[in-house]
Biopython code that builds the backbone (N, CA, C, O; Angstrom):
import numpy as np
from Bio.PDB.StructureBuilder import StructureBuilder

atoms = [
    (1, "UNK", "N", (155.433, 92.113, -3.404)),
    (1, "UNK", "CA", (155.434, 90.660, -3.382)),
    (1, "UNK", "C", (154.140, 90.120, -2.762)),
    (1, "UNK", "O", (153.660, 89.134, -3.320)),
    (2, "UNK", "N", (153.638, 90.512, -1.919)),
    (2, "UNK", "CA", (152.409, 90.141, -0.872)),
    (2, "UNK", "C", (151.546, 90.670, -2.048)),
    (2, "UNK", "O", (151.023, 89.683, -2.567)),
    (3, "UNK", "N", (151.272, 91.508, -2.523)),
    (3, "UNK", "CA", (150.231, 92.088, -3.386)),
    (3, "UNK", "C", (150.181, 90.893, -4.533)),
    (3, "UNK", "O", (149.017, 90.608, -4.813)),
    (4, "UNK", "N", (151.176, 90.125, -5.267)),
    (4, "UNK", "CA", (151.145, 89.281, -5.998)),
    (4, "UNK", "C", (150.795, 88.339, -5.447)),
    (4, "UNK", "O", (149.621, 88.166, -5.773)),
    (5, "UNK", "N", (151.129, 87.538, -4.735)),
    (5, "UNK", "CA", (150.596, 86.544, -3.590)),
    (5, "UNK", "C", (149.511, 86.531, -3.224)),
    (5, "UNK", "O", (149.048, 85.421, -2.959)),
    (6, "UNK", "N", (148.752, 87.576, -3.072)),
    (6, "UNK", "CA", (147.431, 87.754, -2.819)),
    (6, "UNK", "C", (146.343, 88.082, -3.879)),
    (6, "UNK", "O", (145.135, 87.958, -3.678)),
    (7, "UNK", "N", (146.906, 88.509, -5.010)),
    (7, "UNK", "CA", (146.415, 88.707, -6.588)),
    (7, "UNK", "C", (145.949, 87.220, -7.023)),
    (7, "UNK", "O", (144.853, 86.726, -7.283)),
    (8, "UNK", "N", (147.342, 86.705, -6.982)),
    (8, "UNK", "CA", (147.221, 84.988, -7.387)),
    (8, "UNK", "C", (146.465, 83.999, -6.469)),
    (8, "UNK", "O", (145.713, 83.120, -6.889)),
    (9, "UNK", "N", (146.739, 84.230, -5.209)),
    (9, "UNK", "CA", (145.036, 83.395, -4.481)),
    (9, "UNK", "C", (144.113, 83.400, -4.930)),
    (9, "UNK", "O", (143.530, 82.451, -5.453)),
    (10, "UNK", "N", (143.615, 85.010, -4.770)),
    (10, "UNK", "CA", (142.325, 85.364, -5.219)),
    (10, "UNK", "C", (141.962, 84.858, -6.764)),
    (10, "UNK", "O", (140.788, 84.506, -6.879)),
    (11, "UNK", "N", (142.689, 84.770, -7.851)),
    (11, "UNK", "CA", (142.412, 84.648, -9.101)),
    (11, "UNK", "C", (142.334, 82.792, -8.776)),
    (11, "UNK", "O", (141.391, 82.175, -9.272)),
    (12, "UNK", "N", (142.909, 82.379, -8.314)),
    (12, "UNK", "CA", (143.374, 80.686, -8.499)),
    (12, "UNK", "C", (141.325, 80.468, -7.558)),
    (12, "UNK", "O", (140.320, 80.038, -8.123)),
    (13, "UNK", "N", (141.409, 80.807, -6.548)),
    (13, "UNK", "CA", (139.937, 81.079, -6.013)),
    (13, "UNK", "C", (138.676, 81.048, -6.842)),
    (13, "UNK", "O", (137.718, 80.276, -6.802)),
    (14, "UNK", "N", (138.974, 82.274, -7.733)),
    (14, "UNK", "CA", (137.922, 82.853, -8.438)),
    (14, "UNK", "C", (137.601, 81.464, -9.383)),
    (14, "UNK", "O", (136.484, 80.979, -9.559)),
    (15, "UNK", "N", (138.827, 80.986, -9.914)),
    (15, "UNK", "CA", (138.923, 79.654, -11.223)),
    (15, "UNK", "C", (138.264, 79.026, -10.593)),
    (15, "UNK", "O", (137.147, 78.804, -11.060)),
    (16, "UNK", "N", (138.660, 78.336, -9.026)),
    (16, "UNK", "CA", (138.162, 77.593, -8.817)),
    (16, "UNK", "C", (136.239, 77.283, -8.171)),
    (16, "UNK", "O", (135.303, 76.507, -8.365)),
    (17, "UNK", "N", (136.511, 78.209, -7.542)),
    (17, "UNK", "CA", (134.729, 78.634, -7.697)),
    (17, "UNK", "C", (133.955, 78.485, -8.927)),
    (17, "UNK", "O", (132.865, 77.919, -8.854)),
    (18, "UNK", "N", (134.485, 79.028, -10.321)),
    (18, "UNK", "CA", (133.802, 78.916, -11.484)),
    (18, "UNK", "C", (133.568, 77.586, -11.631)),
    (18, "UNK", "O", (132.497, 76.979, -11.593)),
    (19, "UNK", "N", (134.806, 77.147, -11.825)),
    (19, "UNK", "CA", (134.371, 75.453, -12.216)),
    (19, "UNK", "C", (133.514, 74.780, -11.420)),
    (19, "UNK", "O", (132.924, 73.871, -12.002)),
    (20, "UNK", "N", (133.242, 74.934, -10.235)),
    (20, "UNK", "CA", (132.601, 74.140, -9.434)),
    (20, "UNK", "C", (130.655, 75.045, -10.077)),
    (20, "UNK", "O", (129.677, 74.551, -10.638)),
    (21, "UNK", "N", (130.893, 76.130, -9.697)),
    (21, "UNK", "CA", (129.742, 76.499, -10.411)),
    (21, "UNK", "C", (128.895, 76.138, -11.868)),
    (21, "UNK", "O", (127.686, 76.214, -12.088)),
    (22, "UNK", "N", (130.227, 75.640, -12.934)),
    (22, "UNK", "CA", (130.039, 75.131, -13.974)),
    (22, "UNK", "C", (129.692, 73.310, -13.969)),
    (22, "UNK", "O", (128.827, 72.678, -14.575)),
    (23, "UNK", "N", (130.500, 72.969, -13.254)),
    (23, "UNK", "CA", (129.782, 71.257, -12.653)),
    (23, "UNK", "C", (128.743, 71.681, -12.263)),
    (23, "UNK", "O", (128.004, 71.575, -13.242)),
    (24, "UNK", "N", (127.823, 72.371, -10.945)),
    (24, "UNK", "CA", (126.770, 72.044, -10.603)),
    (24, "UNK", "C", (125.751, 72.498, -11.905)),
    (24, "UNK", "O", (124.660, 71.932, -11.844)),
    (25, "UNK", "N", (125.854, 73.063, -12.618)),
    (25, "UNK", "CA", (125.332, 73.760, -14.220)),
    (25, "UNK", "C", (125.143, 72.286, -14.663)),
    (25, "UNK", "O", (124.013, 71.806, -14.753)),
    (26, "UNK", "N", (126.090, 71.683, -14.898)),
    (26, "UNK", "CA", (126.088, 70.580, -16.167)),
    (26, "UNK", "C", (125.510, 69.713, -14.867)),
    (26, "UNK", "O", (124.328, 69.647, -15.204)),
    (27, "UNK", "N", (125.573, 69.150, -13.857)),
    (27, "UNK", "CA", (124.222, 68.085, -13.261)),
    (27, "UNK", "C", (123.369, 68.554, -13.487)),
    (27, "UNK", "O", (122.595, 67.852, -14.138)),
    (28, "UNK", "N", (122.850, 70.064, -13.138)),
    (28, "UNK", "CA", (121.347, 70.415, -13.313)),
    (28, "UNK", "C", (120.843, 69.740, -14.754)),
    (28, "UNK", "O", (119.832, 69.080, -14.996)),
    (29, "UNK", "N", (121.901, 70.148, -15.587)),
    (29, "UNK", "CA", (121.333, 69.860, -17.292)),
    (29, "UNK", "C", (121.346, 68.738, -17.625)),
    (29, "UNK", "O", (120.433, 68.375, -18.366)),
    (30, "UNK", "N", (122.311, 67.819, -17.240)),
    (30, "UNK", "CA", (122.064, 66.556, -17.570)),
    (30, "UNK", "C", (121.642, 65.509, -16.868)),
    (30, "UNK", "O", (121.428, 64.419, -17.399)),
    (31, "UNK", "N", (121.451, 65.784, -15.352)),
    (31, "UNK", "CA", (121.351, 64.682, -14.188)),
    (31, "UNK", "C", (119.643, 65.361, -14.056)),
    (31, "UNK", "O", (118.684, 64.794, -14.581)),
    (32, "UNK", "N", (119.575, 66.113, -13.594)),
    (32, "UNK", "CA", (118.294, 66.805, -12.486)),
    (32, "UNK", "C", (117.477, 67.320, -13.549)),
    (32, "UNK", "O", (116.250, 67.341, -13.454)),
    (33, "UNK", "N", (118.074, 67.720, -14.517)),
    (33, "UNK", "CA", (116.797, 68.008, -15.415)),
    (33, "UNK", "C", (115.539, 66.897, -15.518)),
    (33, "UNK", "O", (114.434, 66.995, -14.984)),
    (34, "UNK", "N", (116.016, 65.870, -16.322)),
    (34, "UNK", "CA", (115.461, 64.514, -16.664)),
    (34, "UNK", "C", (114.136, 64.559, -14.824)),
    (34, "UNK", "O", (112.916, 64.461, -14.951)),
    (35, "UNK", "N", (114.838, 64.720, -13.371)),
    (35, "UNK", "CA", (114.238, 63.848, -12.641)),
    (35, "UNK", "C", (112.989, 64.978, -12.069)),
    (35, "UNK", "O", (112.073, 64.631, -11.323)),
    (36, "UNK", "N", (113.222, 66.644, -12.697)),
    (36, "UNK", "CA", (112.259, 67.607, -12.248)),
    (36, "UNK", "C", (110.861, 67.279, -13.137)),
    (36, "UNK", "O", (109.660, 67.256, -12.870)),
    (37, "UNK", "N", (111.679, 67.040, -14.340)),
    (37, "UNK", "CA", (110.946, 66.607, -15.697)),
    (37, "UNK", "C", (109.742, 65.397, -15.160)),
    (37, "UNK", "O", (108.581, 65.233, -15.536)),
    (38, "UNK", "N", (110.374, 64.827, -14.370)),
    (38, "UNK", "CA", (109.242, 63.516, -14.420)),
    (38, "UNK", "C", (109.108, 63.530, -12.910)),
    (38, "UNK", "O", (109.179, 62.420, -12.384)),
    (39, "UNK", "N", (108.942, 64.484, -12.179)),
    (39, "UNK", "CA", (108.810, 64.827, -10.768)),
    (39, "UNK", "C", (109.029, 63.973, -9.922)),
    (39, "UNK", "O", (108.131, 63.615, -9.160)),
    (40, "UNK", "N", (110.587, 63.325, -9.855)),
    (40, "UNK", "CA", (111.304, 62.811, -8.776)),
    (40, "UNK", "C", (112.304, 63.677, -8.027)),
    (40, "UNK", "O", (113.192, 64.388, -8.498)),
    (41, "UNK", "N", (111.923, 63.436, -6.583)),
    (41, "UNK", "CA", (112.563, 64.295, -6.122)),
    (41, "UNK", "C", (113.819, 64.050, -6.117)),
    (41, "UNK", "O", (114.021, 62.943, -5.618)),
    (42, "UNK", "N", (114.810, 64.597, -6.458)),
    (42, "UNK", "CA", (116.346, 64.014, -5.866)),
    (42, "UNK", "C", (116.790, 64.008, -4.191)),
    (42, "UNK", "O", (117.518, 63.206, -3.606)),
    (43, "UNK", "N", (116.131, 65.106, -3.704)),
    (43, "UNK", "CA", (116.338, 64.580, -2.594)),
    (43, "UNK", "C", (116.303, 63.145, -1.764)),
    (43, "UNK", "O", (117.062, 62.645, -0.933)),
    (44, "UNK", "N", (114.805, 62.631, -2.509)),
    (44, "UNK", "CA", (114.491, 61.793, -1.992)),
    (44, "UNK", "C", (115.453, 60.678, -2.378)),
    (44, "UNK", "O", (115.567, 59.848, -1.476)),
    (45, "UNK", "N", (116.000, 60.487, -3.200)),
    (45, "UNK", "CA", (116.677, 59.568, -3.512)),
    (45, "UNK", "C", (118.065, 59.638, -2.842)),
    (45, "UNK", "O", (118.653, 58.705, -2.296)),
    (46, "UNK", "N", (118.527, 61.049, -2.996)),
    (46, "UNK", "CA", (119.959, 61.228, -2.253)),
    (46, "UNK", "C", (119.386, 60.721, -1.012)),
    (46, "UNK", "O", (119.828, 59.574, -1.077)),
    (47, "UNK", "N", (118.837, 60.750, -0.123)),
    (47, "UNK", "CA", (118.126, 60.147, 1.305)),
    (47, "UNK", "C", (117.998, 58.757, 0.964)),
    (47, "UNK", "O", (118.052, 57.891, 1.838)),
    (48, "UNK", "N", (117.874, 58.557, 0.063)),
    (48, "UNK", "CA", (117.591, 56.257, 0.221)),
    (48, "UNK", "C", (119.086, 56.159, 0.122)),
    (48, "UNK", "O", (119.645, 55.502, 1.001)),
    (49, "UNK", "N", (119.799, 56.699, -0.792)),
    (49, "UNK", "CA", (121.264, 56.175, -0.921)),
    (49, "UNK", "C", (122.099, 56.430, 0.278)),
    (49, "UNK", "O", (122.929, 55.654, 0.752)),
    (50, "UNK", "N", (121.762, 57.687, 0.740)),
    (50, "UNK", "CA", (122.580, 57.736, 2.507)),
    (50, "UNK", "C", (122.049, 57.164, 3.314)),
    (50, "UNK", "O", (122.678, 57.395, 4.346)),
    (51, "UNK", "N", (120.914, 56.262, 3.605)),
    (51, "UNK", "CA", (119.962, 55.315, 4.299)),
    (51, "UNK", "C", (120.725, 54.023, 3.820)),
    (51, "UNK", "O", (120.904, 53.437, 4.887)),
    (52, "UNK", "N", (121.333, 53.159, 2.731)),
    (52, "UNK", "CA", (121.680, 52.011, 2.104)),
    (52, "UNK", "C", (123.239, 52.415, 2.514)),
    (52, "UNK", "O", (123.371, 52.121, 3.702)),
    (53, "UNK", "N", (124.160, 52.835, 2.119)),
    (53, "UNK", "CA", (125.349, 53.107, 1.815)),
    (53, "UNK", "C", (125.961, 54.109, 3.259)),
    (53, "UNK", "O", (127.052, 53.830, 3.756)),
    (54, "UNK", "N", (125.310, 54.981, 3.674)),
    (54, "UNK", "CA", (125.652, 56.191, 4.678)),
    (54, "UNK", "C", (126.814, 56.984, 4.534)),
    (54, "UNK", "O", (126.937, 58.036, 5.162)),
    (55, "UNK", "N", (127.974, 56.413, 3.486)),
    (55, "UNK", "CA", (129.126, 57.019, 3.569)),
    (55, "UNK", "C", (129.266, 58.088, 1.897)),
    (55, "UNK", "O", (128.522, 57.922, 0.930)),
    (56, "UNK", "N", (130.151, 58.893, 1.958)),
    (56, "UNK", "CA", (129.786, 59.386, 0.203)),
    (56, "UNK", "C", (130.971, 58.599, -0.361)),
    (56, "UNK", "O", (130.833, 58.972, -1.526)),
    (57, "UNK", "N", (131.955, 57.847, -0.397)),
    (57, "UNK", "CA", (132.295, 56.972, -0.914)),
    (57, "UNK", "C", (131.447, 55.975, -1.205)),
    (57, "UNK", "O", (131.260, 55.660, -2.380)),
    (58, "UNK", "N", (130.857, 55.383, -0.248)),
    (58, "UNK", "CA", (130.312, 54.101, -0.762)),
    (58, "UNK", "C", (128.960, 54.526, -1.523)),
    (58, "UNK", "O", (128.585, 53.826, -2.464)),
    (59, "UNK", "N", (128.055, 55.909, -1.055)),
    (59, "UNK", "CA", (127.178, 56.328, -2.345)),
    (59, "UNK", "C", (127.855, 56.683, -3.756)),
    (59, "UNK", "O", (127.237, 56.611, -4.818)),
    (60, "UNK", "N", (129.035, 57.027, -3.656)),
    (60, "UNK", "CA", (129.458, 57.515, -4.890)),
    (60, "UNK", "C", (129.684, 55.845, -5.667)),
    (60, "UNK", "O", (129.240, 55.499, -6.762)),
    (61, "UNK", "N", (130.207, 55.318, -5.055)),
    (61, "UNK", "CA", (130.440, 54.047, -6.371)),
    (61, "UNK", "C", (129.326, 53.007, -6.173)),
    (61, "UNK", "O", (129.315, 51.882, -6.671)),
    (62, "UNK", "N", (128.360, 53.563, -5.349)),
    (62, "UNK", "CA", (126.760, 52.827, -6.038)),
    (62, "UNK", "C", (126.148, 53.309, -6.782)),
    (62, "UNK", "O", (125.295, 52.698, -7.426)),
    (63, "UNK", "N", (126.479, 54.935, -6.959)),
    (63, "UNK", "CA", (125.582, 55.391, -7.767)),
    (63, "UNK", "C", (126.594, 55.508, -9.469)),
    (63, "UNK", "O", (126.147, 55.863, -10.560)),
    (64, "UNK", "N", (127.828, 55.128, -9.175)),
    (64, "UNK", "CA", (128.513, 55.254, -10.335)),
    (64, "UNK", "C", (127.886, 53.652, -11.085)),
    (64, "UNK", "O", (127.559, 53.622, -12.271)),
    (65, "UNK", "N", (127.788, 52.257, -10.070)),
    (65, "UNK", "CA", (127.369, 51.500, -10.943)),
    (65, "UNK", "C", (127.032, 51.144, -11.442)),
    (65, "UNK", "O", (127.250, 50.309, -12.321)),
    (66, "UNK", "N", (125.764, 52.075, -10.760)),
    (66, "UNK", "CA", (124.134, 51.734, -11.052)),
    (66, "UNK", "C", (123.735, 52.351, -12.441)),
    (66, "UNK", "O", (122.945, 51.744, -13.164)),
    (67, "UNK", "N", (124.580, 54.224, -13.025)),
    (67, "UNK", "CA", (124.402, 54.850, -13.898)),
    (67, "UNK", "C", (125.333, 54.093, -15.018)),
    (67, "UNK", "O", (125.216, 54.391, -16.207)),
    (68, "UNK", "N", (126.201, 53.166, -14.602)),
    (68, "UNK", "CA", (126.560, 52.145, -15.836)),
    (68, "UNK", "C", (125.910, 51.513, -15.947)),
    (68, "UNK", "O", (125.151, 51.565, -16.914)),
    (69, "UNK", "N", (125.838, 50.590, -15.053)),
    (69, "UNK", "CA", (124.203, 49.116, -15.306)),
    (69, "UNK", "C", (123.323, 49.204, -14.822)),
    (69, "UNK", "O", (122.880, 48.651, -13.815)),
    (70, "UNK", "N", (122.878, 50.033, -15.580)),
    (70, "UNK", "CA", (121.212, 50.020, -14.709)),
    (70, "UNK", "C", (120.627, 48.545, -14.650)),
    (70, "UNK", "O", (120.947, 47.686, -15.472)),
    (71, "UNK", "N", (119.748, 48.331, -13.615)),
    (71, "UNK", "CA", (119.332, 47.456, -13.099)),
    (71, "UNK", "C", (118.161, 47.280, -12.094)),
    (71, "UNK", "O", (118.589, 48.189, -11.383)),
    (72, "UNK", "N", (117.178, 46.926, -11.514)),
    (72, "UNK", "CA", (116.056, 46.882, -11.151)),
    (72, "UNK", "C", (116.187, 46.206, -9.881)),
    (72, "UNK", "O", (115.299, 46.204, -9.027)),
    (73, "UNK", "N", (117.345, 45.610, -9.764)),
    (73, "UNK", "CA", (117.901, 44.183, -8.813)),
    (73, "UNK", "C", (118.802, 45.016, -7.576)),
    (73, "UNK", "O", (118.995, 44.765, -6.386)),
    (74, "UNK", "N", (119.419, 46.566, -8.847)),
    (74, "UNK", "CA", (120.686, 47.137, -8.007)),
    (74, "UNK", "C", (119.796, 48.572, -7.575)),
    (74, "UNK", "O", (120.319, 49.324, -6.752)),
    (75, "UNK", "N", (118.838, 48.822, -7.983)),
    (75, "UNK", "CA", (118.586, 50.243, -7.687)),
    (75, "UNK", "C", (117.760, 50.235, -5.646)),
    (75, "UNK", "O", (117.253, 49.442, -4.852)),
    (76, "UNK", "N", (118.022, 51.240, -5.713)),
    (76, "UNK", "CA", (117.766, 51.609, -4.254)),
    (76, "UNK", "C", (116.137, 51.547, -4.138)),
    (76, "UNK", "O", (115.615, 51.179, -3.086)),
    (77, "UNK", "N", (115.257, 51.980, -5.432)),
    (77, "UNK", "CA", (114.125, 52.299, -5.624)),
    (77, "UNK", "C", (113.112, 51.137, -5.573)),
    (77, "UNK", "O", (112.959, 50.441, -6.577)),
    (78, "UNK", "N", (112.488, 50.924, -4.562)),
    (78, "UNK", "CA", (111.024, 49.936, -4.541)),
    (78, "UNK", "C", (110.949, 49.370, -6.439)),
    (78, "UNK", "O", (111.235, 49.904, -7.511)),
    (79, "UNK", "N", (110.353, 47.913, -5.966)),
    (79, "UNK", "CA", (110.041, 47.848, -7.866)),
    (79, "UNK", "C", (108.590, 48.865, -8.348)),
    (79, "UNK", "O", (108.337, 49.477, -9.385)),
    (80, "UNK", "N", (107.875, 48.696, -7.120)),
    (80, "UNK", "CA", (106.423, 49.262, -8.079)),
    (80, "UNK", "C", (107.040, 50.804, -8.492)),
    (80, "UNK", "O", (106.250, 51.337, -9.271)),
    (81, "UNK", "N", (108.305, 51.742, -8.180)),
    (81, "UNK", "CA", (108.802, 53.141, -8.759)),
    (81, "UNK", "C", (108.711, 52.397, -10.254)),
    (81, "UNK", "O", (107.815, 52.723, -11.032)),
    (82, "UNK", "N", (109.306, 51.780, -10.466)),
    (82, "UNK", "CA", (109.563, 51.225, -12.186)),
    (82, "UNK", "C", (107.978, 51.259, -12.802)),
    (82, "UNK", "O", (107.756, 51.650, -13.948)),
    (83, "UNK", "N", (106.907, 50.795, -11.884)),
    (83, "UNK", "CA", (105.826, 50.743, -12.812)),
    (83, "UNK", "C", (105.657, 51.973, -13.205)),
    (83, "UNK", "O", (105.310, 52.067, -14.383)),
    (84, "UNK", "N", (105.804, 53.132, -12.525)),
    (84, "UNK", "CA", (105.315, 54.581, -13.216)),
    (84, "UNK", "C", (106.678, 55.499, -13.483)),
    (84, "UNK", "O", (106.601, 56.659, -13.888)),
    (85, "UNK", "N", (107.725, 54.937, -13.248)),
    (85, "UNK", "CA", (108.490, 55.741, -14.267)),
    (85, "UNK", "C", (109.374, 54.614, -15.230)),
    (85, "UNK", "O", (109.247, 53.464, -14.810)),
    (86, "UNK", "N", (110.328, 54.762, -16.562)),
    (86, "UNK", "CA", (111.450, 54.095, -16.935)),
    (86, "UNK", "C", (112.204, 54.147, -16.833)),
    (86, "UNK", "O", (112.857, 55.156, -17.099)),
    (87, "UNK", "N", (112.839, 52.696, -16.198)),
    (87, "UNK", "CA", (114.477, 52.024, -15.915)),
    (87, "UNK", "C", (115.388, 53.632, -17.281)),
    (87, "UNK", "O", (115.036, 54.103, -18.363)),
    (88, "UNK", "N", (116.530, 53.874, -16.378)),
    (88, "UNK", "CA", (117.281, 54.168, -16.592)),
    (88, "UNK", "C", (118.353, 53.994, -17.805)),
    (88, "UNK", "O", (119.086, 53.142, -17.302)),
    (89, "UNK", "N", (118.690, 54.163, -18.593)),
    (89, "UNK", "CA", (119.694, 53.513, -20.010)),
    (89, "UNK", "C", (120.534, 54.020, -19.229)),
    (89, "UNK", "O", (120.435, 54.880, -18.354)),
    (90, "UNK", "N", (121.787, 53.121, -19.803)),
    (90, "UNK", "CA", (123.129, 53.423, -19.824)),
    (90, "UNK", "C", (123.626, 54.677, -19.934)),
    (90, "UNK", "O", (123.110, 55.393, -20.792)),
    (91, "UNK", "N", (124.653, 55.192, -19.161)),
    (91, "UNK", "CA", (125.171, 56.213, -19.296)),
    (91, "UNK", "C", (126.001, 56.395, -20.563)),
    (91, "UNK", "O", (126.302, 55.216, -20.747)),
    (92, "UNK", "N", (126.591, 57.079, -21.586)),
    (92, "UNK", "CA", (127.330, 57.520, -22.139)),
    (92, "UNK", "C", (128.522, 58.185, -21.335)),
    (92, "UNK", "O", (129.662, 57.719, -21.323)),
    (93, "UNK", "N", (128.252, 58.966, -20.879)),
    (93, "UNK", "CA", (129.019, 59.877, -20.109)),
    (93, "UNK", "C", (130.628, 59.413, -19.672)),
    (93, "UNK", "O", (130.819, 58.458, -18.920)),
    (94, "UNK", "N", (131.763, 60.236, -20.260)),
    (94, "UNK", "CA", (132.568, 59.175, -19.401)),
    (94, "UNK", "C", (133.226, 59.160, -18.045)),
    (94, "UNK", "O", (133.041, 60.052, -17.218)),
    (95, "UNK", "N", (133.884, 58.271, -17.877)),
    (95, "UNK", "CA", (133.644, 57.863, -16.424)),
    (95, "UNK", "C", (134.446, 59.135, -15.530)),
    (95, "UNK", "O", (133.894, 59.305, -14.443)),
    (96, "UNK", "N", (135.210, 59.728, -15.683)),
    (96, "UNK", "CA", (135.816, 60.856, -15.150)),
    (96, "UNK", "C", (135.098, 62.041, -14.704)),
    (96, "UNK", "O", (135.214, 62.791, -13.735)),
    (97, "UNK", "N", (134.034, 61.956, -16.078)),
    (97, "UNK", "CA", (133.159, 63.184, -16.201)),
    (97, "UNK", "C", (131.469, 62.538, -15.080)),
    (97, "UNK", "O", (130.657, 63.282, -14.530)),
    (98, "UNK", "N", (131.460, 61.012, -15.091)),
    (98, "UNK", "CA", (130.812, 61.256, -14.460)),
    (98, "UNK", "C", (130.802, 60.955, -12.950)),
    (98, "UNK", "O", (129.883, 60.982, -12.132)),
    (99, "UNK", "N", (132.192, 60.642, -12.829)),
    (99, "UNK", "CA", (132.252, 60.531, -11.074)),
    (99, "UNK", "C", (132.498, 62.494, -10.621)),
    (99, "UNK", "O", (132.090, 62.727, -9.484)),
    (100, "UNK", "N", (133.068, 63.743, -11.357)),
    (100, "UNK", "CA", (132.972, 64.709, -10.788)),
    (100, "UNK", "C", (130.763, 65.049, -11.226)),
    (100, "UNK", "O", (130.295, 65.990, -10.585)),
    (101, "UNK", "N", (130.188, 64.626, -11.773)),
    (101, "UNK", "CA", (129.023, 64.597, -11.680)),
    (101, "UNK", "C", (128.369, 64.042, -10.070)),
    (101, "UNK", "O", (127.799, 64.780, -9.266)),
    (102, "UNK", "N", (128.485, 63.401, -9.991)),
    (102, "UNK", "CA", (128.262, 62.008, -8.720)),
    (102, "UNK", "C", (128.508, 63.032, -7.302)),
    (102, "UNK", "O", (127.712, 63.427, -6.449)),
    (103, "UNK", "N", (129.983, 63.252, -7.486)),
    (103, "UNK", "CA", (130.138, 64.242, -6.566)),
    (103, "UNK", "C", (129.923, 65.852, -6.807)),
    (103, "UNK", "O", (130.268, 66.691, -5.974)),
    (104, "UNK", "N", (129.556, 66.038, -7.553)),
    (104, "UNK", "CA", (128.658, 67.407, -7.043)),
    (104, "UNK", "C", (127.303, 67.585, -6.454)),
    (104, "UNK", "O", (126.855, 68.470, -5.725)),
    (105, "UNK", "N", (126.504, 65.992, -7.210)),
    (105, "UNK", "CA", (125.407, 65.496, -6.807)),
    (105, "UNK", "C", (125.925, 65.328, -5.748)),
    (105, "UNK", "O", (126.157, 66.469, -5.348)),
    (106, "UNK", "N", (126.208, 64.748, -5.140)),
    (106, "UNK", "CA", (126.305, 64.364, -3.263)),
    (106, "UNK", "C", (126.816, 66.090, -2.777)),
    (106, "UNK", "O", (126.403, 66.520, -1.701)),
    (107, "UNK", "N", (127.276, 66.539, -3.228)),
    (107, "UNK", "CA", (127.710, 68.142, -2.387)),
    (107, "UNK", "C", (126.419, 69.021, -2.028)),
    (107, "UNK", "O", (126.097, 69.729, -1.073)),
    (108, "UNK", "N", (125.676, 68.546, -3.561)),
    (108, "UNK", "CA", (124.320, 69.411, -3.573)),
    (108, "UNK", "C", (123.449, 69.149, -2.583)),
    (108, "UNK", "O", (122.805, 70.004, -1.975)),
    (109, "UNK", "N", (123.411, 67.950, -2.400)),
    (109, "UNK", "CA", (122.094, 67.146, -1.191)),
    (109, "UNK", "C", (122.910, 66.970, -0.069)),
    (109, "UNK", "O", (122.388, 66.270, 0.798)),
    (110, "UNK", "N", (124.212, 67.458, 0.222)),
    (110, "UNK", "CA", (124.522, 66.845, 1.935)),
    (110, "UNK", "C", (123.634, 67.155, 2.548)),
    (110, "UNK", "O", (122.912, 68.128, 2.329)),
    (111, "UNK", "N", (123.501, 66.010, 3.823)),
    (111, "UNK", "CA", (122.491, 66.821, 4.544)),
    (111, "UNK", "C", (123.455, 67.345, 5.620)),
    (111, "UNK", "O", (123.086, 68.231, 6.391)),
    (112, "UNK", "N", (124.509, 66.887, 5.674)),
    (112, "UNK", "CA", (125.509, 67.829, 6.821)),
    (112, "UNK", "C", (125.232, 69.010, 6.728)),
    (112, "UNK", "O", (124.788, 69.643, 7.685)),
    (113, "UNK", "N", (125.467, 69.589, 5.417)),
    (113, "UNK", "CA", (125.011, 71.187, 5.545)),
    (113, "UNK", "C", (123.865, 71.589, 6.060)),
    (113, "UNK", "O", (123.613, 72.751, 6.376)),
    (114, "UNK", "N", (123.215, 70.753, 6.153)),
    (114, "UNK", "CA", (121.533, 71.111, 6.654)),
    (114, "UNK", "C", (121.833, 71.043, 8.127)),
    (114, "UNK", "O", (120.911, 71.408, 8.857)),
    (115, "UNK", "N", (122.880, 70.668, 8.667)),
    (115, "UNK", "CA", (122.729, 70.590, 10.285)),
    (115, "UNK", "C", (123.112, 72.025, 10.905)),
    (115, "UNK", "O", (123.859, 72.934, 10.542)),
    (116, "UNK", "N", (122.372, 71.841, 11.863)),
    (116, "UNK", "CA", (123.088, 73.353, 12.649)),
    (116, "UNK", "C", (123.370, 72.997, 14.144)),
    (116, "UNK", "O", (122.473, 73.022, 14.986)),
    (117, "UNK", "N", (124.667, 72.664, 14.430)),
    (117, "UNK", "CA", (125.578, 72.865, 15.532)),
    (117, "UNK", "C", (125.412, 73.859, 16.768)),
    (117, "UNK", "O", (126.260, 74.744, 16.875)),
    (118, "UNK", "N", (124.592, 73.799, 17.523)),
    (118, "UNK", "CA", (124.580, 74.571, 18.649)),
    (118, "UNK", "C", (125.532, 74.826, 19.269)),
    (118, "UNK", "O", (126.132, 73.755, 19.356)),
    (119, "UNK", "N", (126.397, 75.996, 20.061)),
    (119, "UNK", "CA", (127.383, 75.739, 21.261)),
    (119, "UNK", "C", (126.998, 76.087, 22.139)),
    (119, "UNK", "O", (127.637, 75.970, 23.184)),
]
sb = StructureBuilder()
sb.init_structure("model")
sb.init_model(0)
sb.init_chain("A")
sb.init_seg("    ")
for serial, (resi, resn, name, xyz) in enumerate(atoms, 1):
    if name == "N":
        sb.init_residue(resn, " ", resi, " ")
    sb.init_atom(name, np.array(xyz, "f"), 0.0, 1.0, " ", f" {name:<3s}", serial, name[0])
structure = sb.get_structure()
């Protein structure tokens, strides 16, 4: 019984690791590609949105609004960024698919993980 119990963790584990491995796959390809492509850092941006917002709720549904309406008025980004790169189009993407996007993006850049806790 314990041997099954412990079969089925491990496998329910393994699923779930994949998928998360398979989300951060599909941001690279469809989010981060585009911003290596035109050499914006994402960091830097994940850093203006936790500088504006600080919480990952409230980055997550700025950055969900912003990838619906883009806007020049709503973006975090100085206007003269717009002179050397182009405003953003509308997302396609739908909205399910792209709020687990949003949040893998914020998992990828915490900077919590970057802290190290002395005792």
């Amino acid at each position: 019984m314990v041997k099954i119990v412990f079969i089925l963790s491990f496998m329910s584990l393994w699923v779930c690791a994949e998928e998360l491995d398979v989300q951060e796959q599909s941001v690279e390809q469809n989010c981060l590609h585009c911003h290596k492509q035109q050499q914006i850092p994402s960091n830097l941006i994940y850093k203006r949105y936790l500088m504006k917002y600080s919480t990952d709720k409230r980055m997550e549904k700025a950055i969900f609004s912003y990838l619906k309406h883009p806007d020049k008025v709503h973006s975090i980004m100085p206007s003269a960024f717009f002179s050397k790169f182009p405003m953003k189009k509308s997302t396609t993407v739908s909205d399910s698919r792209l709020h687990k996007y949003i949040e893998s993006y914020l998992e990828q850049f915490d900077v919590k993980k970057k802290l190290i806790l002395e005792k």
